[in-house]
C-alpha positions in Angstrom: 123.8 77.8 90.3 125.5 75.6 87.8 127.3 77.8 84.8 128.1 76.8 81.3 131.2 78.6 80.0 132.3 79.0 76.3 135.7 76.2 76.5 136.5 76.2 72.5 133.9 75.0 70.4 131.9 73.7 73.3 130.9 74.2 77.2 132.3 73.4 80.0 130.1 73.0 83.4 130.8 74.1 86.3 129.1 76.5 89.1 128.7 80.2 90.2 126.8 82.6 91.6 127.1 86.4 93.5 127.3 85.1 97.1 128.3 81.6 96.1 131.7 83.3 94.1 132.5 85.4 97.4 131.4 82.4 99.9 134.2 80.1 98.1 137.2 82.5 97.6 136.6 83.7 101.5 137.0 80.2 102.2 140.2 79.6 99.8 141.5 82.5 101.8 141.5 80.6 105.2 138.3 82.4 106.5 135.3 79.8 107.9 132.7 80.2 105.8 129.6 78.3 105.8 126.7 79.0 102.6 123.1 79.2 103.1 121.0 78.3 100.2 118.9 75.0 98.8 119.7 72.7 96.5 117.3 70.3 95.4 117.9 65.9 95.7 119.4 65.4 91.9 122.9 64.0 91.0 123.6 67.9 89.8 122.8 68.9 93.5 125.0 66.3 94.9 127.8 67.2 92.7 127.5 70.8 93.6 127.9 70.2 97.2 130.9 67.8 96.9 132.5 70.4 94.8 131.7 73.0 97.4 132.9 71.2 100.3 135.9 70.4 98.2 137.1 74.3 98.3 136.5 74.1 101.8 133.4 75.6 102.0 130.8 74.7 105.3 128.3 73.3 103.6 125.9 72.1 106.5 123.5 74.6 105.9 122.7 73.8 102.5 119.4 72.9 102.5 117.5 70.5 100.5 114.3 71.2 98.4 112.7 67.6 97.1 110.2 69.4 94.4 113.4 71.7 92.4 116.7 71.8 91.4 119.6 74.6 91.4 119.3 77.0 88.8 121.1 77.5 85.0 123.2 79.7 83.8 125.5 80.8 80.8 128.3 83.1 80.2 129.7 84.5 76.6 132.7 86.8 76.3 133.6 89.3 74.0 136.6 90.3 72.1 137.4 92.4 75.6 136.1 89.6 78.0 133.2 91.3 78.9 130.9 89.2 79.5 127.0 88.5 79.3 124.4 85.5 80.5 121.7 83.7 80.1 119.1 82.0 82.8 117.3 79.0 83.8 116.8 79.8 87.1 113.0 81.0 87.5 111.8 77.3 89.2 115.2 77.2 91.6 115.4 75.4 95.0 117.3 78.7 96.0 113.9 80.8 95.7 112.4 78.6 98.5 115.0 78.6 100.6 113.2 79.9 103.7 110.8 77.2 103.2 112.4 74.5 103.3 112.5 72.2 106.2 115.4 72.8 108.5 115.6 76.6 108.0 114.8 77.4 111.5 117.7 75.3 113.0 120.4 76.8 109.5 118.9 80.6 110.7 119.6 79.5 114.3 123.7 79.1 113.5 123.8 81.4 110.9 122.7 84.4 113.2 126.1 83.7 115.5 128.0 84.5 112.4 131.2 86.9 112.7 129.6 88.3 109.7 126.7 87.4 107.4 126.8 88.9 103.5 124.0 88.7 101.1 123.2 90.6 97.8 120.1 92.4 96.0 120.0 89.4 93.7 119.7 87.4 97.3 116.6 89.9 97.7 115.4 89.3 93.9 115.2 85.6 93.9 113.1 85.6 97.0 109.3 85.5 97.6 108.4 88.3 100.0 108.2 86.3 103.3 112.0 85.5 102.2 113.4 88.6 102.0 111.8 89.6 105.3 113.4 86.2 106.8 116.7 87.4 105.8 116.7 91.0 106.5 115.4 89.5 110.1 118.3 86.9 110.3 120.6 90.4 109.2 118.7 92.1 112.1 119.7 89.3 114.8 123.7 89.3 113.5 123.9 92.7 114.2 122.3 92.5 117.8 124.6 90.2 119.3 127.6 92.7 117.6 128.2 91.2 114.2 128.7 92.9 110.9 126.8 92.4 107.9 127.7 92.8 104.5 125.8 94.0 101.6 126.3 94.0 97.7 123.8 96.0 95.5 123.8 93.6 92.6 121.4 94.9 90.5 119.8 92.1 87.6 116.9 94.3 86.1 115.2 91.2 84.6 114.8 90.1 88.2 112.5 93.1 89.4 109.1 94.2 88.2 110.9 97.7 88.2 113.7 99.7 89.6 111.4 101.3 92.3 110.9 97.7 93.7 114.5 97.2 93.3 115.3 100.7 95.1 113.1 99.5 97.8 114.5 96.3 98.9 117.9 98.0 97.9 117.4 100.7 100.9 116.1 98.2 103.4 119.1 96.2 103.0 121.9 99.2 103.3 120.0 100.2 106.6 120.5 97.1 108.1 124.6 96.6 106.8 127.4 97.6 108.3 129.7 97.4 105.6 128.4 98.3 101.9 129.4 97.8 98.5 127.2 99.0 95.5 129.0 99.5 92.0 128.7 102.8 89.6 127.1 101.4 87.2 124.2 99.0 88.7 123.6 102.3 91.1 123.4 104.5 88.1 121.2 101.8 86.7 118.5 102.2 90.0 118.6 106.4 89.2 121.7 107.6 91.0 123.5 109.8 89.7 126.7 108.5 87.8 128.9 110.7 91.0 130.7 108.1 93.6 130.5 109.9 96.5 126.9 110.7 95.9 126.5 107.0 95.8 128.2 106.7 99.0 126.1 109.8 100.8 123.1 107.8 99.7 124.5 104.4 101.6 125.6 106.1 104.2 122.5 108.7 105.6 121.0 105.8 105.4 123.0 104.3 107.8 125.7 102.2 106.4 128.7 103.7 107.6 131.6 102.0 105.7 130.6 102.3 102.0 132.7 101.3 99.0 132.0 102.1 95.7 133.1 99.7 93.0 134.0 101.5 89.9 135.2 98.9 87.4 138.7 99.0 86.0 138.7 102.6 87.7 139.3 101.0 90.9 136.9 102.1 94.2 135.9 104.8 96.3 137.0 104.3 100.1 135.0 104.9 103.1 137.1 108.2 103.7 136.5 109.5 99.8 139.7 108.7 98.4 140.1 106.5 95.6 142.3 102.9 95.1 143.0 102.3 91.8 143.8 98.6 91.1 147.1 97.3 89.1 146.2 97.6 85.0 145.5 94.1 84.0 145.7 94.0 80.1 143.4 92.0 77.9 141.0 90.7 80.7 139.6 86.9 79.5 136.6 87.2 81.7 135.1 89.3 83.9 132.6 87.3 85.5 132.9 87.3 89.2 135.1 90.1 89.2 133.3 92.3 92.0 132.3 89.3 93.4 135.8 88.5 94.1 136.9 92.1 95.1 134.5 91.7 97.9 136.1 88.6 99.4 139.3 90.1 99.3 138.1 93.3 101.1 136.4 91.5 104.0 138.8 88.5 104.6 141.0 91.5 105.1 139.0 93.5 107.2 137.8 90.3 109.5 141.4 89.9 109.6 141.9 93.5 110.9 143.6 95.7 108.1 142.5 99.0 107.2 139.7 99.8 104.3 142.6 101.1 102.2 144.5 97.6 102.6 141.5 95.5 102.3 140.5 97.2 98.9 144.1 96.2 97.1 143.8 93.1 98.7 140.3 93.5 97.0 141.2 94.2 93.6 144.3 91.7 93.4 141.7 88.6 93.7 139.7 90.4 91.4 142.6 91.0 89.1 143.8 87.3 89.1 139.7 86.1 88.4 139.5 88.0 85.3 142.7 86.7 83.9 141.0 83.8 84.0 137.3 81.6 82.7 134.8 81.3 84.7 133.2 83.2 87.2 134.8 80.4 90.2 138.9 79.7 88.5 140.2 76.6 89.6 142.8 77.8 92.0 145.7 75.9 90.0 144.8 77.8 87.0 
């Protein structure tokens, strides 16, 4: 999506998104990563995908939607750097993803991926017949032995209710092999506000190697322990933060290390992303 952040007494443009935020610092981290989404044929589109490409991001299986454009966002901070947003994103070329022309071929590579993640706002964008495309493309990764990677990103103005949200939520965690809901959006959905209840929940139903985000508390491991994070004073913006903690936990575990590793490796991206605008930092900044 393209995101407007506060920049003085104006905005500055630039792009973001759940999957998208991961998708790019995996990349910046030396890991091949290629994004599956749809953009639509305007100059905005265009520039997203040179800017992608630019952070060394695969970008061949962006699609291409000729009837919509990408989506709209805006983020204001706090005093604390807590942030909030606002949407344009109800007529995106993202929500027809699976219908656009090429998808067979994009599904086709995508399916030999080492590992594929995607996100309940990934469900909550798409049509029906979408979400059933992905959870089969999830399906096909793990047959031939990959792992797949799930965030429970709750938006509750993207779902007709929680129970629809709870329902697309479970389908997803049975088919992941690695998980990684946070307290709050799960106590958002009706869980109770307990980490390893949260993790019981992901893990009868089958997701083995659960992490529960807990904000500036740090996470809950796999093996119920808890990693706190360094204390970062006065955060400037915490977009992107878990989206960044997850990049740093699975370049680590694709790369070998331990959950424990992988989740300080986790929350030192995250850490340096909230020190900083925007929910995708320049890496110079």
């Amino acid at each position: 999506m393209l995101e407007l952040s506060q920049a003085g007494d104006g905005w500055h443009l630039a792009y973001g998104g759940d999957t998208l935020n991961t998708a790019i610092h995996l990349a910046r981290a030396g890991i091949s990563t290629a994004y599956l989404t749809a953009l639509g044929s305007d100059p905005f589109s265009a520039d997203l995908t040179r800017r992608w490409a630019s952070e060394d991001l695969d970008t061949s299986l962006v699609l291409t939607d000729l009837t919509r454009t990408p989506g709209l966002y805006a983020i204001t901070c706090d005093d604390a750097g807590e942030r909030s947003f606002t949407y344009w994103r109800g007529e995106s070329a993202a929500r027809r993803l699976f219908a656009c022309p090429g998808i067979a071929a994009a599904c086709g590579r995508a399916a030999q991926a080492d590992l594929l993640g995607f996100s309940l706002i990934s469900l909550a964008i798409l049509p029906e017949e979408g979400r059933e495309a992905l959870f089969d493309l999830a399906r096909r990764v793990r047959a031939r032995g990959g792992m797949v990677a799930f965030d429970g990103n709750y938006r509750p103005r993207l779902w007709p209710d929680p129970a629809a949200a709870r329902a697309a939520r479970d389908a997803a965690i049975a088919l992941a092999t690695i998980g990684l809901p946070t307290r709050e959006d799960e106590g958002l959905l009706g869980a109770p506000d307990d980490p390893a209840a949260i993790a019981a929940h992901w893990q009868g139903l089958g997701c083995g190697e659960t992490v529960v985000k807990l904000g500036a508390a740090g996470c809950r491991l796999p093996d119920g322990a808890i990693c706190a994070p360094e204390a970062v004073l006065a955060p400037i913006d915490t977009s992107g933060a878990g989206d960044a903690f997850n990049a740093g936990y699975l370049a680590a575990r694709l790369r070998g290390a331990a959950p424990a590793l992988a989740a300080t490796e986790g929350h030192a991206l995250a850490g340096w992303t909230i020190m900083r605008r925007g929910a995708i930092p320049p890496r110079e900044a």
